[in-house]
C-alpha positions as CSV (number, residue, x, y, z in Angstrom):
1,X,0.9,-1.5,-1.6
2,X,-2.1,0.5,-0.5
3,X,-1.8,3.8,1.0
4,X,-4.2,6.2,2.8
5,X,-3.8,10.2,1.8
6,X,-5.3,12.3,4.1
7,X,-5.1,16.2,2.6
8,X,-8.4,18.2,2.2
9,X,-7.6,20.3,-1.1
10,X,-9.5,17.5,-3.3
11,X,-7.5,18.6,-6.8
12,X,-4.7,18.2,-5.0
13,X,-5.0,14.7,-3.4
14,X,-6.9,13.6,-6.7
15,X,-3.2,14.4,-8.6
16,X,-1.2,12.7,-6.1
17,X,-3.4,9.6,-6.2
18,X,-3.0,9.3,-10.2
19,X,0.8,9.9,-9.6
20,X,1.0,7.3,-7.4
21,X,-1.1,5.3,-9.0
22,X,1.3,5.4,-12.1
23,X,3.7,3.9,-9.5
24,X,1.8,1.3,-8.3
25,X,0.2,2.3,-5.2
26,X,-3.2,2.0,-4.6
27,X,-4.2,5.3,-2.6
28,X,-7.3,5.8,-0.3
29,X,-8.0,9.8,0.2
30,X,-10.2,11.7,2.8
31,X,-9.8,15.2,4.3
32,X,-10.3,15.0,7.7
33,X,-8.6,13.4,10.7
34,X,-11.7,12.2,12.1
35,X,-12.0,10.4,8.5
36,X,-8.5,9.1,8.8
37,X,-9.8,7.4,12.1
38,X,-12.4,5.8,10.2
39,X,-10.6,4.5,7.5
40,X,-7.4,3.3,9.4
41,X,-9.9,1.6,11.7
42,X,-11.1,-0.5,8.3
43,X,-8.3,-0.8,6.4
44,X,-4.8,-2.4,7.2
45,X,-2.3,0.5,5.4
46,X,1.2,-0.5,4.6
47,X,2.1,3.4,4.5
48,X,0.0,6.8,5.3
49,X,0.6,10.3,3.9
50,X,-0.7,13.2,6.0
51,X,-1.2,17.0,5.7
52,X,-1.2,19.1,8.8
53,X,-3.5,21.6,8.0
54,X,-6.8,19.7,8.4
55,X,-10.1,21.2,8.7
56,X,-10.4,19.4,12.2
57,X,-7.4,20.3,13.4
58,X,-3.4,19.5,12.9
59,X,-2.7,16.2,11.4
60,X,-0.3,15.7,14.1
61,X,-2.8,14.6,16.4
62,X,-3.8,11.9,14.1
63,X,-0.4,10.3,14.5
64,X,-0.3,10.9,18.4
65,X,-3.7,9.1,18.4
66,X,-2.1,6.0,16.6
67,X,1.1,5.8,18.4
68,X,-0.7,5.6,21.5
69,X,-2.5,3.3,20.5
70,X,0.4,1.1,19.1
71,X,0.0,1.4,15.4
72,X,3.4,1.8,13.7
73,X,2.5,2.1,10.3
74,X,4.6,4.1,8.4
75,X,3.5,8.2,8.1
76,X,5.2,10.9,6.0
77,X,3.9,14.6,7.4
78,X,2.7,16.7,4.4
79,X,3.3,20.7,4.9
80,X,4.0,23.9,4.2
81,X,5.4,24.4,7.9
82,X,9.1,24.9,7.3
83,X,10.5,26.5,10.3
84,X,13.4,23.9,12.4
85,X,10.5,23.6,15.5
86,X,7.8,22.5,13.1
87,X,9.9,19.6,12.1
88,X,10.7,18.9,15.4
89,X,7.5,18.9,16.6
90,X,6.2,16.5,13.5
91,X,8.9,14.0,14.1
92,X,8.7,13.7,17.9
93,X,4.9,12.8,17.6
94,X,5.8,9.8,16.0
95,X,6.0,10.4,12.3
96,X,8.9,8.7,9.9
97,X,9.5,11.3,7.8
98,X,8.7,15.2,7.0
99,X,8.1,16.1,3.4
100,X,7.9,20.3,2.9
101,X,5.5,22.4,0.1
102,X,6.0,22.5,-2.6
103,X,7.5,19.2,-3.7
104,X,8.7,16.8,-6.5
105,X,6.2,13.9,-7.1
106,X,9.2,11.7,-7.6
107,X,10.8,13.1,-4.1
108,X,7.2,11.7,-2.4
109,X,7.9,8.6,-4.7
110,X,11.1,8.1,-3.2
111,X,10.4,8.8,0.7
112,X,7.5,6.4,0.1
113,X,9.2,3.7,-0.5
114,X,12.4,4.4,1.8
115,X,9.6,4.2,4.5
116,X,8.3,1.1,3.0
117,X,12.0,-0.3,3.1
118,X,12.6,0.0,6.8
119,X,13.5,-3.5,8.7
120,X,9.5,-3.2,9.7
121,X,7.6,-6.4,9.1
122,X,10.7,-7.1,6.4
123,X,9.1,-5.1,4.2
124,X,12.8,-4.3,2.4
125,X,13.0,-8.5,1.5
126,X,11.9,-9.9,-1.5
127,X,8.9,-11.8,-0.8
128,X,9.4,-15.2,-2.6
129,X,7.5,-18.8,-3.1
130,X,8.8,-21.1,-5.6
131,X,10.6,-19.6,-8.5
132,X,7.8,-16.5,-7.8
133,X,9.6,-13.5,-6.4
134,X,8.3,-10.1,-5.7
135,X,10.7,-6.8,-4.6
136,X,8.1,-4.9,-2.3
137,X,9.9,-1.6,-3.1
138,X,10.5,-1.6,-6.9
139,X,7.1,-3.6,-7.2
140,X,9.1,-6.2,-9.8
141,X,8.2,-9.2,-10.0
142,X,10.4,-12.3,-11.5
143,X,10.2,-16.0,-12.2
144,X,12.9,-17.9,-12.1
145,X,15.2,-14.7,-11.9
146,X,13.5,-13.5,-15.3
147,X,11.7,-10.4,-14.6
148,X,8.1,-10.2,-16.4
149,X,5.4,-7.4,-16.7
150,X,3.2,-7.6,-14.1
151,X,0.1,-5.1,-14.0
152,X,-0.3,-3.1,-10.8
153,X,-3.8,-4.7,-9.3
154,X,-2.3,-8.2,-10.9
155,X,0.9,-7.3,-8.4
156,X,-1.3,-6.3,-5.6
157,X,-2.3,-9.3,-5.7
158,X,0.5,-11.5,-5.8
159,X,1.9,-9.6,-3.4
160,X,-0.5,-10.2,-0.7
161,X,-0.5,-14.4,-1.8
162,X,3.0,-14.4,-1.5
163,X,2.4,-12.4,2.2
164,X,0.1,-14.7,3.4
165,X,2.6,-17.3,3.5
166,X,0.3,-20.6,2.4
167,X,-2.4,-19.2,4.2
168,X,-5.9,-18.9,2.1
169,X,-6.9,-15.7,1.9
170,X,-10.5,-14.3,1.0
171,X,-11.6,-12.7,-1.8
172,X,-12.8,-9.8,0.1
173,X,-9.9,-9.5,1.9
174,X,-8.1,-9.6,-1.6
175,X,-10.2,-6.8,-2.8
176,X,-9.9,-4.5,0.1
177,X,-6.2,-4.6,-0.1
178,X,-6.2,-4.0,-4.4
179,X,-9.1,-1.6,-4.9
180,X,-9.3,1.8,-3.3
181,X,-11.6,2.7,-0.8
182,X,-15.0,3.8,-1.9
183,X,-14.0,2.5,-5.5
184,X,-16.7,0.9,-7.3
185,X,-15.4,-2.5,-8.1
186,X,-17.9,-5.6,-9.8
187,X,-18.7,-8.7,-8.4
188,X,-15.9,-10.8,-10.5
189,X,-13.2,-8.5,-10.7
190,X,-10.9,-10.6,-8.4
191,X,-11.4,-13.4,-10.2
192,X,-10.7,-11.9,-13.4
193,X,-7.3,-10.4,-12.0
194,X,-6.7,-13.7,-10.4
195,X,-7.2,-15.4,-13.6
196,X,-5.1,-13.2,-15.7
197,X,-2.6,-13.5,-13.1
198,X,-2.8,-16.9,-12.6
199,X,-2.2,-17.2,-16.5
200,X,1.0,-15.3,-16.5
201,X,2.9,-17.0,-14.0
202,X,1.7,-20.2,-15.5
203,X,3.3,-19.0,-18.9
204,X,6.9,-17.4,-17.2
205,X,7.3,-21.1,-16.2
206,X,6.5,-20.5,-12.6
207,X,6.4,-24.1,-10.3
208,X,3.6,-22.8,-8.1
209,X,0.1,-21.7,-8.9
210,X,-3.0,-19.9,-7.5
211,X,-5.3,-22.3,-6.1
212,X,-8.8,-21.7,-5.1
213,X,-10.7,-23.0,-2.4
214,X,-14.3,-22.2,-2.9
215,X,-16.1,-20.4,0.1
216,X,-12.2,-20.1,1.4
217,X,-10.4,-17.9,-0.9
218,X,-7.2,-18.0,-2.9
219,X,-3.0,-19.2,-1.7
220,X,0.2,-20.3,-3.3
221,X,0.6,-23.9,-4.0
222,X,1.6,-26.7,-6.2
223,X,-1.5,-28.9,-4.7
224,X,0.8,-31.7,-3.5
């Protein structure tokens, strides 16, 4: 699941990012709203996290902005804004959820993926092909019922096959959902995770495989 982070105290978003990270999120961070524009605009977000107190103004207007422009992606309001109207005011511009200062990393852990649960796009389902299964929310992923270790940019991965529903996807679509924005990545690092992946399903006995279309991009399949 990739996330964006908008909050402008840089030590701050840096810790939530490795704590996430730990969880399996891959998290995109900027400070601003007129950043968040940009990088919503680029990248399709399963989830967003947002402070209020931007530089450029309240985050609220950021989620006004989307819902008006019909994007329903998830957004838990970061802030330190605690009186009964605030959270008024941050729910009836459209957010999911309202998550006060200071907090427990696993309390953000576990509003993240409530919001990621909700009926929208089925995110709650396991997402399955074959004997391959994947649980969105606790990021496990089984064969054949047998649950095996799967690394996070390895499930990222998977995750987005098993989305795409037969469809090829691209290696640079692969790699702007799995790698963060701005993060340096190398020419073959999707292939190596695809490889290593591809490997480990093979081994937990699974009856579909990765297959590659070159110039075309990587689906689910048994080649029949």
């Amino acid at each position: 699941m990739r996330l964006l982070l908008v909050e402008d105290h840089l030590s701050f978003a840096m810790y939530i990012k490795k704590e996430l990270a730990k969880e399996g999120f891959t998290v995109d961070c900027v400070g601003t709203i007129s950043d968040g524009e940009v990088a919503v605009k680029t990248v399709d977000y399963d989830a967003m996290i947002l402070d209020r107190g931007l530089p450029d103004g309240d985050g609220l207007n950021l989620v006004r902005e989307l819902r008006e422009n019909g994007d329903a992606t998830p957004i838990l309001i970061l802030t330190a804004r605690d009186s009964v109207d605030d959270r008024v005011e941050g729910l009836a511009s459209g957010s999911d959820d309202y998550l006060l200062k200071p907090f427990a990393m696993k309390e953000l852990v576990a509003r993240i993926r409530a919001l990621l649960r909700r009926p929208k796009n089925d995110l709650g389902l396991s997402l399955t092909v074959g004997n391959i299964a994947l649980d969105p929310s606790s990021r496990q992923v089984s064969v054949e019922g047998v649950t095996i270790r799967c690394p996070r940019r390895e499930t990222g991965i998977l995750e987005n096959l098993l989305r795409s529903k037969g469809r090829y996807i691209s290696k640079d679509a692969l790699q702007d959902k799995v790698y963060g924005f701005g993060e340096e990545v190398t020419s073959n690092a999707v292939e190596l995770q695809v490889s290593r992946l591809r490997k480990r399903l093979k081994d937990a006995g699974a009856d579909v495989h990765i297959i590659n279309q070159r110039g075309v991009g990587y689906c689910l399949g048994d080649d029949s």
